[in-house]
C-alpha positions as CSV (number, residue, x, y, z in Angstrom):
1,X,12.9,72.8,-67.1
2,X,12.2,76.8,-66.0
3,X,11.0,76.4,-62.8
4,X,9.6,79.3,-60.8
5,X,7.4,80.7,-58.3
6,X,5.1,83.0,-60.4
7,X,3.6,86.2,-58.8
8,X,0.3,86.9,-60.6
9,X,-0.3,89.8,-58.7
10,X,3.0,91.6,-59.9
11,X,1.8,91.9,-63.4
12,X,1.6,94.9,-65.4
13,X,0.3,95.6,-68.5
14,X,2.4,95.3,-71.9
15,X,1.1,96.4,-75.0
16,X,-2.4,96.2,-77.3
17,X,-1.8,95.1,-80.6
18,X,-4.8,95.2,-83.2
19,X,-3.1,92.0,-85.3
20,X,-0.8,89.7,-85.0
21,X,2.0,91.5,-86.7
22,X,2.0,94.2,-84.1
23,X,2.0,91.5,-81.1
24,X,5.3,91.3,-79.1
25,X,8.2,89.2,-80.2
26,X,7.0,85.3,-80.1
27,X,9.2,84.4,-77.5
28,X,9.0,82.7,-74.0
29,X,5.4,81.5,-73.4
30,X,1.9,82.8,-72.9
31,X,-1.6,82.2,-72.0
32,X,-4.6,83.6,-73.2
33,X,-8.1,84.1,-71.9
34,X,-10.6,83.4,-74.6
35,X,-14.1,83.7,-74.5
36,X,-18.1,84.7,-75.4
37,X,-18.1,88.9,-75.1
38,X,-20.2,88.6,-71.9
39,X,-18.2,85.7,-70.7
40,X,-16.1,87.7,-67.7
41,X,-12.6,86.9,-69.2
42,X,-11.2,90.8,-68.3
43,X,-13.1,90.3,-65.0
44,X,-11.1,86.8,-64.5
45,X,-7.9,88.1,-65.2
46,X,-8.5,91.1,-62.9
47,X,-9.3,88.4,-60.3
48,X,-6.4,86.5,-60.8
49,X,-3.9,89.6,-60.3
50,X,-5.8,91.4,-57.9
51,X,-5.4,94.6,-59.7
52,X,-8.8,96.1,-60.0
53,X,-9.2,97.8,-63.7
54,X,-5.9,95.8,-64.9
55,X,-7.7,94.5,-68.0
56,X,-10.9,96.7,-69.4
57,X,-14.5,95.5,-67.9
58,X,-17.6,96.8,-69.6
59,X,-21.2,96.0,-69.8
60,X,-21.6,96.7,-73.3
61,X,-19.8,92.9,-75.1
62,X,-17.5,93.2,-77.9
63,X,-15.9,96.6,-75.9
64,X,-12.1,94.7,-76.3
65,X,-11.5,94.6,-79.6
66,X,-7.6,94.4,-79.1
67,X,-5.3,91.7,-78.0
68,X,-4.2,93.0,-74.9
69,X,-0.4,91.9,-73.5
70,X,0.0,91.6,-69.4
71,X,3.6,90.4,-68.6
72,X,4.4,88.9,-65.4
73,X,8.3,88.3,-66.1
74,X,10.4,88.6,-69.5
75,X,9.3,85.5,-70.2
76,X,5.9,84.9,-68.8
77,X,3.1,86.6,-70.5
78,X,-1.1,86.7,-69.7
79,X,-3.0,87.7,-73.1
80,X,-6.5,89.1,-72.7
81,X,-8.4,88.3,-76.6
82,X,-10.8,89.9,-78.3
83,X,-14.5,88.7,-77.4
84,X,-16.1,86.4,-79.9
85,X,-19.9,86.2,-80.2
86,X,-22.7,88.8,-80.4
87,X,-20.9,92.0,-80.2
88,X,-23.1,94.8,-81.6
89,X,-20.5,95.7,-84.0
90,X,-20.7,96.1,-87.8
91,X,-20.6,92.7,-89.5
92,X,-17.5,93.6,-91.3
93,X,-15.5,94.8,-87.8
94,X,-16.7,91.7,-86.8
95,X,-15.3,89.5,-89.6
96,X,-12.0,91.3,-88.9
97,X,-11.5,91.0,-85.4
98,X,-12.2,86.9,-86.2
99,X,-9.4,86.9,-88.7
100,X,-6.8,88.5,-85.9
101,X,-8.0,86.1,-83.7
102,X,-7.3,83.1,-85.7
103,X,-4.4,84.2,-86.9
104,X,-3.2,84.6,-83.9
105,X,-4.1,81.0,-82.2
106,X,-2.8,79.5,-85.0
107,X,0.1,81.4,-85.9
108,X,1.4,82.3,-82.1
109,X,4.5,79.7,-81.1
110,X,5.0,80.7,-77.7
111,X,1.1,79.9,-76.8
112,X,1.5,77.8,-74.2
113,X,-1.9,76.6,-73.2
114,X,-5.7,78.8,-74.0
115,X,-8.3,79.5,-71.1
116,X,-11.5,79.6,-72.3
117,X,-14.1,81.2,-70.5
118,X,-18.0,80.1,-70.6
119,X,-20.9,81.1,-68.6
120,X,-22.1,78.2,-66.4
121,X,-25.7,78.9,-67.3
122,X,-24.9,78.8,-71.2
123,X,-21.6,76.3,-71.6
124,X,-20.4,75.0,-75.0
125,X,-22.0,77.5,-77.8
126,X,-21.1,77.2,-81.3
127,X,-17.8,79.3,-81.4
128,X,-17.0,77.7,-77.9
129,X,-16.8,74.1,-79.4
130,X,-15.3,75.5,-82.6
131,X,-12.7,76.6,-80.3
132,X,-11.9,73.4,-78.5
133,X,-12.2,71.3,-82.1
134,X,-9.6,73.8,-83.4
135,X,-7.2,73.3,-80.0
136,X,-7.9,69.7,-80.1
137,X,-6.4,69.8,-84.4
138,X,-3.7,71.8,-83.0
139,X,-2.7,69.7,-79.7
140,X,-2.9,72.8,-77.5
141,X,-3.6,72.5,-73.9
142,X,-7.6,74.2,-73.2
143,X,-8.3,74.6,-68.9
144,X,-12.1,76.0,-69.5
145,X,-13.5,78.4,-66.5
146,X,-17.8,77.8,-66.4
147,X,-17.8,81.6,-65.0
148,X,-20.6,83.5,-62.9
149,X,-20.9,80.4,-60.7
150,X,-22.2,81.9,-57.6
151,X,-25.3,82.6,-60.1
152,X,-26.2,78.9,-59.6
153,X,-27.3,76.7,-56.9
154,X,-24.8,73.7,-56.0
155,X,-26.8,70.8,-57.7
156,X,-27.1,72.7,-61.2
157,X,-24.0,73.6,-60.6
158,X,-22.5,70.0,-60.7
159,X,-25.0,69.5,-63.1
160,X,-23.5,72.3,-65.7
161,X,-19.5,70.9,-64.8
162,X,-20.6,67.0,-65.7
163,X,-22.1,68.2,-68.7
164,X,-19.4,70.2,-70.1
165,X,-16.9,67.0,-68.4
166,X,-19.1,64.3,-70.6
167,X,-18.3,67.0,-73.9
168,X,-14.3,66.9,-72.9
169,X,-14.2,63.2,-72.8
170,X,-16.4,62.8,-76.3
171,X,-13.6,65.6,-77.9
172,X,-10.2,64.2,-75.7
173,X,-11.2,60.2,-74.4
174,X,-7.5,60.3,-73.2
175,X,-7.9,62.7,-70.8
176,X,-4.6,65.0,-72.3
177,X,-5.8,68.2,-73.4
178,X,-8.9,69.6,-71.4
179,X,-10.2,70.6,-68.3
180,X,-12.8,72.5,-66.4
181,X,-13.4,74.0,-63.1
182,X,-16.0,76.4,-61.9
183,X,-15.0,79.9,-61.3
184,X,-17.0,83.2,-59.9
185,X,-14.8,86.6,-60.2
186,X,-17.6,88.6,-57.7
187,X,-17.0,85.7,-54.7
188,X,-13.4,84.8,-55.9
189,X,-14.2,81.1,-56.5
190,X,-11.8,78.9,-58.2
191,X,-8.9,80.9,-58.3
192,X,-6.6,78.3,-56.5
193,X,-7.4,75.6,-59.3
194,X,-7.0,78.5,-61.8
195,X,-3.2,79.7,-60.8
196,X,-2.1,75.7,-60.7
197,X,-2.9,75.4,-63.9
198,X,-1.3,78.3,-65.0
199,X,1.5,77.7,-62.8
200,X,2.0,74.2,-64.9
201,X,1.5,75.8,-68.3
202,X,4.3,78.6,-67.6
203,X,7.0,76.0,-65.8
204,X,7.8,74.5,-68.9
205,X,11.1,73.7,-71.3
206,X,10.9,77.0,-73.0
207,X,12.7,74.9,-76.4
208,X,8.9,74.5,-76.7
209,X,8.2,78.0,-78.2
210,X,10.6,77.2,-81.1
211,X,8.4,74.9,-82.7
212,X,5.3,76.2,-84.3
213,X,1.8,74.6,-82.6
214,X,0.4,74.4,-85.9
215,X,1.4,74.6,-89.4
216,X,-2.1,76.4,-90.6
């Protein structure tokens, strides 16, 4: 097993690719951030490095429409997803941007585990559970970040983490696949439990990546 002390705060950014074809050779392991357009995923992974800008913020959802490449070694990788959800965007950019999305969760060997990033006041939409039936098909690891949760007081708070917990154990009873923590970007909340997990995703046998997570 690769073990090593991972510096998230030396990344630097890769490469966009607008499909899967133009994505970096499917090698060594990733993670990707994955999430609603207003869910805060480029604001979490700016959090997580410390690099202010490192992956595109905006105020207007559905602004990423790229999947965005942040390597933290040569074999270590963050990716940053398109947004899914209610982008103002033509129905037909839309449609598109879904396609290179699936493709690439379902395509992309070296995936190593999926973030997936909800607002604590508005957990487990449609495409979110979507999301975590197609991880659960696929056996892929899903550590979910309830986002903005310095927006809420402590007791919804807990409230909002048991509900999304009670979903997990309905979708994985054994306990194997998915987790959740709380997480604010603005008062840097959660970012401990954040970089074990990724820590544990990226210290693995990298003889992984050579077989496919999914055969659709």
């Amino acid at each position: 097993m690769d073990i090593a002390n991972i510096n998230y705060r030396a990344v630097e950014f890769l490469t966009s690719a607008p499909s899967l074809k133009q994505c970096p050779e499917d090698n060594g392991a990733e993670v990707a951030f994955a999430g609603r357009s207003n869910a805060g995923k480029s604001s979490a992974i700016n959090t997580l490095t410390g690099i202010r800008g490192l992956a595109r913020t905006s105020k207007t959802p559905g602004r990423t429409q790229l999947i965005n490449f942040f390597r933290l070694d040569p074999r270590r990788r963050l990716v940053d997803l398109p947004g899914y959800g209610y982008a103002k965007v033509p129905r037909a950019m839309k449609q598109q941007w879904d396609k290179h999305l699936a493709e690439y969760l379902q395509r992309r060997n070296c995936l190593a585990g999926l973030i997936l990033l909800m607002d604590i006041r508005h957990p487990l939409q449609d495409y979110d559970q979507q999301m975590l039936h197609w991880a659960k098909t696929a056996g892929l690891p899903v550590h979910i970040l309830l986002t903005k949760s310095d927006k809420l007081k402590r007791g919804a708070l807990q409230a909002s983490l048991m509900t999304v917990d009670r979903r997990l154990t309905e979708l994985d009873p054994a306990g194997e696949l998915f987790t959740v923590q709380a997480f604010s970007a603005l008062k840097k909340i959660g970012i401990k439990d954040l970089t074990q997990t990724l820590d544990h995703w990226f210290n693995f046998d990298f003889s992984v990546a050579e077989s496919p997570l999914s055969e659709t």
